[in-house]
PQR file of N, CA, C, O and H, with PARSE charges and radii, in Angstrom:
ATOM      1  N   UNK A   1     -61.232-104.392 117.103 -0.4000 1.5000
ATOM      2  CA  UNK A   1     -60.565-103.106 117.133 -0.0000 2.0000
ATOM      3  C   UNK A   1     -61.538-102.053 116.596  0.5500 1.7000
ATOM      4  O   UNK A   1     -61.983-102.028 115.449 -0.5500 1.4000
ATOM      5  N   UNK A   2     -61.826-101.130 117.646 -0.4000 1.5000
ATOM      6  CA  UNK A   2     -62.728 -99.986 117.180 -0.0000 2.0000
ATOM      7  C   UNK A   2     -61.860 -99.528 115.526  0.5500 1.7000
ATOM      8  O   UNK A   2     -60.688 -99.819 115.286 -0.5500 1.4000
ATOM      9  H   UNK A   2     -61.464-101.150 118.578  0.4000 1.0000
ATOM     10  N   UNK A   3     -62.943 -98.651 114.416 -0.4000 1.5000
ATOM     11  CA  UNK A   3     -62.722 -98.433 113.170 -0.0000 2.0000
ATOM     12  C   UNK A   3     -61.778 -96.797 113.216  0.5500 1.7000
ATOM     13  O   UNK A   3     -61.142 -96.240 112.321 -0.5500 1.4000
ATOM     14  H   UNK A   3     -63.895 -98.414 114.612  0.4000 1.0000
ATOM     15  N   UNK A   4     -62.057 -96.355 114.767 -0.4000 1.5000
ATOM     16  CA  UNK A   4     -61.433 -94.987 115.002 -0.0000 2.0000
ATOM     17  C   UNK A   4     -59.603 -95.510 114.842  0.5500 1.7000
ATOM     18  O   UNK A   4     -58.858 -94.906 114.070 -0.5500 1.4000
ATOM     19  H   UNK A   4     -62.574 -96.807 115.494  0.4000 1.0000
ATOM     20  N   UNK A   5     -59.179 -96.535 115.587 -0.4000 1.5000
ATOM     21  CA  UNK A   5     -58.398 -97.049 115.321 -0.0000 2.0000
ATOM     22  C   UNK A   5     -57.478 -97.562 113.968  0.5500 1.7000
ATOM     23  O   UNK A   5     -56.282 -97.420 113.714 -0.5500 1.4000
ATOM     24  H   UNK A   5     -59.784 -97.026 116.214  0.4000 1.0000
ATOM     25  N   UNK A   6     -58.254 -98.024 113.446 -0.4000 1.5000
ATOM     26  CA  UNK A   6     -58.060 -98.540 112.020 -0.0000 2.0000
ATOM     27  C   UNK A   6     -57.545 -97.432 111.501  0.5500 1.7000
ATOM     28  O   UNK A   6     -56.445 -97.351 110.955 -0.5500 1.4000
ATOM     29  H   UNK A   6     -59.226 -98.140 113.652  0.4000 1.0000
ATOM     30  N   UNK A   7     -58.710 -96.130 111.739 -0.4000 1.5000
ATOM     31  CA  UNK A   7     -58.025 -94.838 110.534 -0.0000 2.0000
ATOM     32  C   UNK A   7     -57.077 -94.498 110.767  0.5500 1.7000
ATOM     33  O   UNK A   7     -56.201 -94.229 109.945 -0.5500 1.4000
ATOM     34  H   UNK A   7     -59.604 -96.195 112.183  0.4000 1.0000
ATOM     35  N   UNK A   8     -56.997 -94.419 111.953 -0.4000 1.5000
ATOM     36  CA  UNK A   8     -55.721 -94.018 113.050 -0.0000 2.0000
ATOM     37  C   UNK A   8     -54.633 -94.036 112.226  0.5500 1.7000
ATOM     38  O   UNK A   8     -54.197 -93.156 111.484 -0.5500 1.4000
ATOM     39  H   UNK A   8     -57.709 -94.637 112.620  0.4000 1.0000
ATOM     40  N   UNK A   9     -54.143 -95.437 112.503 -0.4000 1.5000
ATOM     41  CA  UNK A   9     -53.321 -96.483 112.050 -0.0000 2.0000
ATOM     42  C   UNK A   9     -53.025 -96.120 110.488  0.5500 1.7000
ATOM     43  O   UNK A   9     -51.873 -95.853 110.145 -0.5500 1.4000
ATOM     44  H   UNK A   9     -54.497 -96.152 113.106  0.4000 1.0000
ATOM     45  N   UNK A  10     -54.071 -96.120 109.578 -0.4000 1.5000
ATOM     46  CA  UNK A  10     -53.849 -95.745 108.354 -0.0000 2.0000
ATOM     47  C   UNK A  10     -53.431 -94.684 107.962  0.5500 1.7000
ATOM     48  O   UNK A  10     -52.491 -94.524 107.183 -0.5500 1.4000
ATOM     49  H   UNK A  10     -55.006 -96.337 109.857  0.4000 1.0000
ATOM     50  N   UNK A  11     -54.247 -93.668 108.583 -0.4000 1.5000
ATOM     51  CA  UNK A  11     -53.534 -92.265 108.279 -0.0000 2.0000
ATOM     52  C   UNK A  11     -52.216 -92.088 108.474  0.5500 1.7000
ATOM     53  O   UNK A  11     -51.529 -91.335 107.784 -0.5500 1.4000
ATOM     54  H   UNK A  11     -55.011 -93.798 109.216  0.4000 1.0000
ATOM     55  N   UNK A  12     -51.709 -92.920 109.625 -0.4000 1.5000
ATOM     56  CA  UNK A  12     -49.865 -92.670 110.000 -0.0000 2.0000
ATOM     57  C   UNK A  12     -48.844 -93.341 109.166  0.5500 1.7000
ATOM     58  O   UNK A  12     -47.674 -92.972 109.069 -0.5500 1.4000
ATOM     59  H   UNK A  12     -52.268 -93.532 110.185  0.4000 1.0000
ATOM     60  N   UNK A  13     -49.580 -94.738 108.348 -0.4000 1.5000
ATOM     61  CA  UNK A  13     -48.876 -94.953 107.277 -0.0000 2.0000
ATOM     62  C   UNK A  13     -48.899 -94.619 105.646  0.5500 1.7000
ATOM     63  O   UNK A  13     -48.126 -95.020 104.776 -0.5500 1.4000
ATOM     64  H   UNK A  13     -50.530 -95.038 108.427  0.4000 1.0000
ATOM     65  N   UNK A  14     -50.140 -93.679 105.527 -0.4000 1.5000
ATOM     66  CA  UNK A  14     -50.432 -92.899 104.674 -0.0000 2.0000
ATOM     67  C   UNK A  14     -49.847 -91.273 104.429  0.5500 1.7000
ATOM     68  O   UNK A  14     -49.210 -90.807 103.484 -0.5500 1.4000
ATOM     69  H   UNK A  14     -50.768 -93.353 106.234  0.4000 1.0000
ATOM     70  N   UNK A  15     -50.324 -90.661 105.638 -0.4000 1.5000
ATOM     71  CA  UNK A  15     -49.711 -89.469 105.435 -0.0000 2.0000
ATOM     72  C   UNK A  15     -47.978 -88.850 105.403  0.5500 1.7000
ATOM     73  O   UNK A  15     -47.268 -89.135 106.367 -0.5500 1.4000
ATOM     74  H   UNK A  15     -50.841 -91.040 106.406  0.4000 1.0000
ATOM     75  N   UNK A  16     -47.531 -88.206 104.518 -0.4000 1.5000
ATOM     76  CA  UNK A  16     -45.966 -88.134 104.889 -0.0000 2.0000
ATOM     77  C   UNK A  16     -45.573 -87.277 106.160  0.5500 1.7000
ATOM     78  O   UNK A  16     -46.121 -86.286 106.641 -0.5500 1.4000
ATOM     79  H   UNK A  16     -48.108 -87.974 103.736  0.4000 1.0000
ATOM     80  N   UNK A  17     -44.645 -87.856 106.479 -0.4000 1.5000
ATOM     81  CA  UNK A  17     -44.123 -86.579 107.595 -0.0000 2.0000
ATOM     82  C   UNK A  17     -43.629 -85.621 107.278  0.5500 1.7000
ATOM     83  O   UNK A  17     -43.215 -85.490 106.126 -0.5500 1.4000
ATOM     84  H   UNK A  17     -44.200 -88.662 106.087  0.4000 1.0000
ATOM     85  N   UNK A  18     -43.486 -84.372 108.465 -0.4000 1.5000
ATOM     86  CA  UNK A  18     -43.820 -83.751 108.780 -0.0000 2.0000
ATOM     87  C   UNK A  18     -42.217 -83.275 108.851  0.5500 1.7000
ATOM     88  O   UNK A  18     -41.530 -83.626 109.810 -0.5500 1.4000
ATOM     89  H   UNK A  18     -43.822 -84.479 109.401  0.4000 1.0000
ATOM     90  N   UNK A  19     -41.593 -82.345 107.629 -0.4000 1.5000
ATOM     91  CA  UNK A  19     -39.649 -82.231 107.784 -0.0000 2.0000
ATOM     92  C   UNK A  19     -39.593 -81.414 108.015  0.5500 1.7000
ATOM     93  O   UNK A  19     -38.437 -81.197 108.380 -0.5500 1.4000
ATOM     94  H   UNK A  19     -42.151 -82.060 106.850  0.4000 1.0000
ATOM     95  N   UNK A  20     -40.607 -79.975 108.123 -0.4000 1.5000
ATOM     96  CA  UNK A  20     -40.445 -78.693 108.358 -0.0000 2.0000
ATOM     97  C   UNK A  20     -39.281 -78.508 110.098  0.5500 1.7000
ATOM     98  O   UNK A  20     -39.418 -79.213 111.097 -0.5500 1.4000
ATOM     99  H   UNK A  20     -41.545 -80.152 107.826  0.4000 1.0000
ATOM    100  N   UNK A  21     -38.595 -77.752 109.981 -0.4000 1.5000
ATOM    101  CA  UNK A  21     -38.305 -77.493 111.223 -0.0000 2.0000
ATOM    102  C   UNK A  21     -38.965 -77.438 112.670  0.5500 1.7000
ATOM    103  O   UNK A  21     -39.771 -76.507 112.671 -0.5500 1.4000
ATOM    104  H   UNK A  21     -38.484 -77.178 109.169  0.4000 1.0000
ATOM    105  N   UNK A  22     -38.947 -77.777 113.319 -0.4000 1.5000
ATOM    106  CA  UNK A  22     -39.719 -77.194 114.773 -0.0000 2.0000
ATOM    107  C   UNK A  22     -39.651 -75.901 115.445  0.5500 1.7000
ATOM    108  O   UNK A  22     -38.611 -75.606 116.033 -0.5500 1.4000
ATOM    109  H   UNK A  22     -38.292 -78.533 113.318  0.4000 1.0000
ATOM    110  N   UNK A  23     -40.734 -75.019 115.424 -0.4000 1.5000
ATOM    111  CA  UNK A  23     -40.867 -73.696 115.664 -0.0000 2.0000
ATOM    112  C   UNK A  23     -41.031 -73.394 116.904  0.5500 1.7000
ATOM    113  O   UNK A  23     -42.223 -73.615 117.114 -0.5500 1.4000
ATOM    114  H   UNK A  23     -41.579 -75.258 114.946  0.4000 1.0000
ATOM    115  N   UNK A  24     -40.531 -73.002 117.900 -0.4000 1.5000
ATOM    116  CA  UNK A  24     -40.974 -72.777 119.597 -0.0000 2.0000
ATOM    117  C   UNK A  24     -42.071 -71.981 119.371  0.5500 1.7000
ATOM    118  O   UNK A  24     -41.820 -70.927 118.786 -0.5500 1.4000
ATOM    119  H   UNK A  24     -39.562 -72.822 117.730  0.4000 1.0000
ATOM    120  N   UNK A  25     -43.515 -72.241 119.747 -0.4000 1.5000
ATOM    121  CA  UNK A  25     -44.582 -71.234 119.831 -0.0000 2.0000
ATOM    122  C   UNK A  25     -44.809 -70.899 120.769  0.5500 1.7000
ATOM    123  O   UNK A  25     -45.094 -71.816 121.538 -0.5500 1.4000
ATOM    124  H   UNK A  25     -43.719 -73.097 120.222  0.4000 1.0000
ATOM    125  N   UNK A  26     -44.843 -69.834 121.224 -0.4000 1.5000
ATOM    126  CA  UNK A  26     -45.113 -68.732 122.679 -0.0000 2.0000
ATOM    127  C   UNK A  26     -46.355 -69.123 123.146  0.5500 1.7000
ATOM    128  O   UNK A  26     -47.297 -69.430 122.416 -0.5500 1.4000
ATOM    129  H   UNK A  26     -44.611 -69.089 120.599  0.4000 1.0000
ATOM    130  N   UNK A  27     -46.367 -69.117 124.270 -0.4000 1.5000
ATOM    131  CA  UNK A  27     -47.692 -69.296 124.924 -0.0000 2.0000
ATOM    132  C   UNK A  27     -48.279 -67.962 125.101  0.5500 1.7000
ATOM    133  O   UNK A  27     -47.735 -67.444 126.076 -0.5500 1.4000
ATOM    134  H   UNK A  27     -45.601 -68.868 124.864  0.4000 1.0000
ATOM    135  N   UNK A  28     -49.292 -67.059 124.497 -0.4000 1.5000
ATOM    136  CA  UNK A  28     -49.910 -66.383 124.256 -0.0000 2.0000
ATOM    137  C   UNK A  28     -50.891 -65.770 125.658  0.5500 1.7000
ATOM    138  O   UNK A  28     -52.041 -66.197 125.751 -0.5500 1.4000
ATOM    139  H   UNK A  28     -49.735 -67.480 123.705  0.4000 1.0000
ATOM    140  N   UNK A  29     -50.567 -65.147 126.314 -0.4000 1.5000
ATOM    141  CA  UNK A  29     -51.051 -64.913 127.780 -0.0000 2.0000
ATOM    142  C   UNK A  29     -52.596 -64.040 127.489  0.5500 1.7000
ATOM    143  O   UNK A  29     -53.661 -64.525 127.870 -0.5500 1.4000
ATOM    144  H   UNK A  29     -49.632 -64.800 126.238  0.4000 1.0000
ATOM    145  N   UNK A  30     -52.517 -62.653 126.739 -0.4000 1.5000
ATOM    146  CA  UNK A  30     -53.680 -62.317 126.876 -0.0000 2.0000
ATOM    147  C   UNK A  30     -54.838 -63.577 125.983  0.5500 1.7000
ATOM    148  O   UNK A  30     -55.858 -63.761 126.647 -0.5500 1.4000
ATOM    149  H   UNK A  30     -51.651 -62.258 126.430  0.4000 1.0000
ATOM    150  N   UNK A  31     -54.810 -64.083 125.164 -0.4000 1.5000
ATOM    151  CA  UNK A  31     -55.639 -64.987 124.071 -0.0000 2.0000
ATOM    152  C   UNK A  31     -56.186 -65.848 125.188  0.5500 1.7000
ATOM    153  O   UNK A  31     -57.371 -66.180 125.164 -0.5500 1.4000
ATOM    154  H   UNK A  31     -53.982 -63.933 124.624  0.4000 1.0000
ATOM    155  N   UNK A  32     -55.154 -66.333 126.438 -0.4000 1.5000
ATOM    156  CA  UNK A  32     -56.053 -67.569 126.826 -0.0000 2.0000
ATOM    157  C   UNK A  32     -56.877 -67.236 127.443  0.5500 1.7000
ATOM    158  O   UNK A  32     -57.774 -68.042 127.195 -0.5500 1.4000
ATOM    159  H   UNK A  32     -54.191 -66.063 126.458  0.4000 1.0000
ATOM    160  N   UNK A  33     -57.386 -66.240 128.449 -0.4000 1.5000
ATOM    161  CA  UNK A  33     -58.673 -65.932 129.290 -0.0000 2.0000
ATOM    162  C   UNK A  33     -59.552 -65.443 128.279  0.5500 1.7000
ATOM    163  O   UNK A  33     -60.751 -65.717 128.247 -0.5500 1.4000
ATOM    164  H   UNK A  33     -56.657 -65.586 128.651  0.4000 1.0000
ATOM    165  N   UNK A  34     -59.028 -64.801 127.545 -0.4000 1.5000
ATOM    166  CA  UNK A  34     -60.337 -64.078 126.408 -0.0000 2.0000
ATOM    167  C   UNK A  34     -61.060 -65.482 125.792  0.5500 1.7000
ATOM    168  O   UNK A  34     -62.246 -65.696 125.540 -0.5500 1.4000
ATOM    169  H   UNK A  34     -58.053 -64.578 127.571  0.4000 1.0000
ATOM    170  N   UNK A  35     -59.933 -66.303 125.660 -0.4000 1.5000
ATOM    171  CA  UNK A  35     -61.128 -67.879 124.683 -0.0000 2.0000
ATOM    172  C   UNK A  35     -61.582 -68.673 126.082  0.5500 1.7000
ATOM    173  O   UNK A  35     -62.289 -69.663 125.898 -0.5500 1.4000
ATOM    174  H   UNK A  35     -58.970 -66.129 125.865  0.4000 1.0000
ATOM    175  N   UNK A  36     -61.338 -68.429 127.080 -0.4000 1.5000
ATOM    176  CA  UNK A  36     -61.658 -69.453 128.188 -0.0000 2.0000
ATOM    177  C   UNK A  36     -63.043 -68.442 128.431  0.5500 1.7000
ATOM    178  O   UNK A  36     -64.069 -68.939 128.895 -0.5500 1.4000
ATOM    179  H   UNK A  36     -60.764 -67.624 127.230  0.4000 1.0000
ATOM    180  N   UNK A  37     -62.989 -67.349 128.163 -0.4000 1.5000
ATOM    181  CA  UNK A  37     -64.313 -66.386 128.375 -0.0000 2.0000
ATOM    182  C   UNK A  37     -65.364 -66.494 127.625  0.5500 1.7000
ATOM    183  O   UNK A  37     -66.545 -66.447 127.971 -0.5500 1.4000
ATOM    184  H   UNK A  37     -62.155 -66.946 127.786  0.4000 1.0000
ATOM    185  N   UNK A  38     -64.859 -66.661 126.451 -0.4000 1.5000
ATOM    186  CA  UNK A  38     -65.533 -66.520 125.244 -0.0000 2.0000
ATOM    187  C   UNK A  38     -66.505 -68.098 125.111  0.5500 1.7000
ATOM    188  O   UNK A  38     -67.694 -68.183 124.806 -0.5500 1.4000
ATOM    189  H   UNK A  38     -63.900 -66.700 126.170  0.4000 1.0000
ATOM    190  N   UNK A  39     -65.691 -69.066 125.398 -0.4000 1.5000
ATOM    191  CA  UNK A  39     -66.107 -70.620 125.559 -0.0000 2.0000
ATOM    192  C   UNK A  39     -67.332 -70.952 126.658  0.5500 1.7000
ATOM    193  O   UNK A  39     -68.465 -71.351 126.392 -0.5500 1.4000
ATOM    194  H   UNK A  39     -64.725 -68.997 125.646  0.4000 1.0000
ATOM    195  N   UNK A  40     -66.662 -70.618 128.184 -0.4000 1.5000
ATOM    196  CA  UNK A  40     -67.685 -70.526 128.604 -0.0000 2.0000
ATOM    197  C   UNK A  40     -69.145 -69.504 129.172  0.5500 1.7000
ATOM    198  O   UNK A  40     -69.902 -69.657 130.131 -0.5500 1.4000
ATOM    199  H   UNK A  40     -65.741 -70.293 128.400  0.4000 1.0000
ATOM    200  N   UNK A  41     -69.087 -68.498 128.130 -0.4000 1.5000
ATOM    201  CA  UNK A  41     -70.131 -67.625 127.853 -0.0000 2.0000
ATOM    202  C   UNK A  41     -71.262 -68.501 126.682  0.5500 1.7000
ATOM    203  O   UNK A  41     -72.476 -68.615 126.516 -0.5500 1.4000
ATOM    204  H   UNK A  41     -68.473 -68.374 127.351  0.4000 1.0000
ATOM    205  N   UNK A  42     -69.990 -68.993 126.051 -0.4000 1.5000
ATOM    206  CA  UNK A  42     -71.094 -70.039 124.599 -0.0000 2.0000
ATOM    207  C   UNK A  42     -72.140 -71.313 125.155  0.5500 1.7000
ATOM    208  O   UNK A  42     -73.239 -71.702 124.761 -0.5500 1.4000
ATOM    209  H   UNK A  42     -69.003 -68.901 126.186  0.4000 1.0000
ATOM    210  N   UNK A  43     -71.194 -71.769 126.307 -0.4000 1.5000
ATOM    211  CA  UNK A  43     -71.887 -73.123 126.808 -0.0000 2.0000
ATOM    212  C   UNK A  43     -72.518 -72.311 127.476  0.5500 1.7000
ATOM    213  O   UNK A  43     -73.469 -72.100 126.724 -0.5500 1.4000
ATOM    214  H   UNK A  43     -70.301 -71.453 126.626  0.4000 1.0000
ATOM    215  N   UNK A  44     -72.727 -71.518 128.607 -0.4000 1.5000
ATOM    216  CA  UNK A  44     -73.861 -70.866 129.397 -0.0000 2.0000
ATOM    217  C   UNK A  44     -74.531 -70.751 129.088  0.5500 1.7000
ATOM    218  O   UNK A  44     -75.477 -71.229 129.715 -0.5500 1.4000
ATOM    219  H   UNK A  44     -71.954 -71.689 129.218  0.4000 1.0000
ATOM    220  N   UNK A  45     -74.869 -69.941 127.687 -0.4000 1.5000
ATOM    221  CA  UNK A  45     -76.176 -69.243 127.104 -0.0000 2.0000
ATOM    222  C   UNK A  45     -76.605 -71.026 126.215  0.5500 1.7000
ATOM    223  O   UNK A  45     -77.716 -71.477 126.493 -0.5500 1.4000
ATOM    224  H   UNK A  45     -74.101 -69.553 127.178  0.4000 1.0000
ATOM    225  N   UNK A  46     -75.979 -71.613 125.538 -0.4000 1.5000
ATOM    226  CA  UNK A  46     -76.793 -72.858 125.563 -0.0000 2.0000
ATOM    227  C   UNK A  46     -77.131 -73.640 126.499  0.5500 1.7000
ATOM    228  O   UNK A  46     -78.280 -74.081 126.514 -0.5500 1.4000
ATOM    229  H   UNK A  46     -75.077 -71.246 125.312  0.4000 1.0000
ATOM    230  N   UNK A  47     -76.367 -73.929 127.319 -0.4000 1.5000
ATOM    231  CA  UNK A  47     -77.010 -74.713 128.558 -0.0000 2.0000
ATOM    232  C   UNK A  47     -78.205 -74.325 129.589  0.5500 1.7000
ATOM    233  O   UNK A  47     -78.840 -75.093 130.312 -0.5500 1.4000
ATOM    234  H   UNK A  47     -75.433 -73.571 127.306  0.4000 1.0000
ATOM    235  N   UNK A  48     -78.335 -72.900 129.452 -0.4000 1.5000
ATOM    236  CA  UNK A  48     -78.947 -72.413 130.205 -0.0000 2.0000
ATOM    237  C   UNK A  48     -79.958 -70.961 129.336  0.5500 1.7000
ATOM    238  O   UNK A  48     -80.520 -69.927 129.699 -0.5500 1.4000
ATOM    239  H   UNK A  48     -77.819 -72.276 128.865  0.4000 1.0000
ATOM    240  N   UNK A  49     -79.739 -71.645 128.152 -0.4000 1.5000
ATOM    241  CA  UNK A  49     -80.844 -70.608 127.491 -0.0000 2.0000
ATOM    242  C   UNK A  49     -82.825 -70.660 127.755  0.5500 1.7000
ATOM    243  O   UNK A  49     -83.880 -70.027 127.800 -0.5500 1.4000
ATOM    244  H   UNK A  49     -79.283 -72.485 127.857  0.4000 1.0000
ATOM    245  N   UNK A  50     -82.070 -72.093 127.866 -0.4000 1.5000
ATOM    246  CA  UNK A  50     -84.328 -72.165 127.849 -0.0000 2.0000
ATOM    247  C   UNK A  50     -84.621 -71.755 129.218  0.5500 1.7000
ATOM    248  O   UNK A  50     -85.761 -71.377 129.488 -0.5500 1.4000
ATOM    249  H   UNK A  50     -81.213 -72.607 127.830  0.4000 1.0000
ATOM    250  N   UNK A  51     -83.589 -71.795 130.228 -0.4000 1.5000
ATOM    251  CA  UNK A  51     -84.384 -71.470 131.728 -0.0000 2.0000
ATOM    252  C   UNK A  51     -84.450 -70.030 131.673  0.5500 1.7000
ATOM    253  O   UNK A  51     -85.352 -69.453 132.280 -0.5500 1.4000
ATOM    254  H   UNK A  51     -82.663 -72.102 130.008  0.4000 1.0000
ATOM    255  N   UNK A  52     -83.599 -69.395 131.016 -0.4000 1.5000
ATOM    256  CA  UNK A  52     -83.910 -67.728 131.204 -0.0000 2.0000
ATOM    257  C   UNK A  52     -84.773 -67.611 130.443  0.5500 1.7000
ATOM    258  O   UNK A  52     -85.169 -66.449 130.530 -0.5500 1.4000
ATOM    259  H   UNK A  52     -82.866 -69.863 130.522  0.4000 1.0000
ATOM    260  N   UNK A  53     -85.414 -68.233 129.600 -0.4000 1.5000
ATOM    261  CA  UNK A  53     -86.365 -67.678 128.601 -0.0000 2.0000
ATOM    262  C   UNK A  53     -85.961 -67.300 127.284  0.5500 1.7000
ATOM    263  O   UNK A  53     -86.547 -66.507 126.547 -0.5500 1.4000
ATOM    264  H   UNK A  53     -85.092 -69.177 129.529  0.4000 1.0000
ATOM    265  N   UNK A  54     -84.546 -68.153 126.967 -0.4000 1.5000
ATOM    266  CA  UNK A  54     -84.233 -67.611 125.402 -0.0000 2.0000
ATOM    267  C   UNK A  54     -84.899 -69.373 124.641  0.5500 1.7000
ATOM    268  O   UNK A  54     -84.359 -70.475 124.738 -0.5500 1.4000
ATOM    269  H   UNK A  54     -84.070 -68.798 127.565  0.4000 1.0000
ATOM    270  N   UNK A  55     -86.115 -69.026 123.983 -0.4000 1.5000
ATOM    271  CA  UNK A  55     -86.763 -70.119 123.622 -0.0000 2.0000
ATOM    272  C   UNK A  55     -87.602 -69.767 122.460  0.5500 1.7000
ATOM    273  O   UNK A  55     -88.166 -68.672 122.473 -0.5500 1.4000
ATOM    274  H   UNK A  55     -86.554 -68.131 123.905  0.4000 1.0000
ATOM    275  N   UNK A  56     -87.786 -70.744 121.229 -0.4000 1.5000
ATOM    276  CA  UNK A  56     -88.075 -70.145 120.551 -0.0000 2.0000
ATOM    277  C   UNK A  56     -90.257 -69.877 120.712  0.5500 1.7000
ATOM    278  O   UNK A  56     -90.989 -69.155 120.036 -0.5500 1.4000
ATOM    279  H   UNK A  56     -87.328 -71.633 121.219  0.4000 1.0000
ATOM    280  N   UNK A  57     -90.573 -70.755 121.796 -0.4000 1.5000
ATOM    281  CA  UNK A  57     -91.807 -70.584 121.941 -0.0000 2.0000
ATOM    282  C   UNK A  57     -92.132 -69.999 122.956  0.5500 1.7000
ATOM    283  O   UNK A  57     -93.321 -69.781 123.190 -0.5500 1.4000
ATOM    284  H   UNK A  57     -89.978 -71.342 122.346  0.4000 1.0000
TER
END
């Protein structure tokens, strides 16, 4: 059994639950294109920094 497992497992009989009420959270319409923008602007400029010439030599 992978050890990711193990913690797994432990943490769920370790940690207490969770009695707070359940809150309906809104799905937030402008936030999601701005982080889907924002995300893949981050991977672009790393994935593709050394071919444009952002390098440190």
């Amino acid at each position: 059994m992978p050890l990711a497992g193990i913690v797994a497992l432990a943490a769920l009989a370790v940690m207490p639950r969770d009695r707070l009420p359940r809150v309906r959270r809104r799905f937030e319409v402008p936030d999601a294109p701005i982080t889907t923008a924002g995300a893949t602007l981050l991977l672009s400029a790393l994935v593709q920094g050394k071919e444009i010439g952002w390098s440190t030599r």
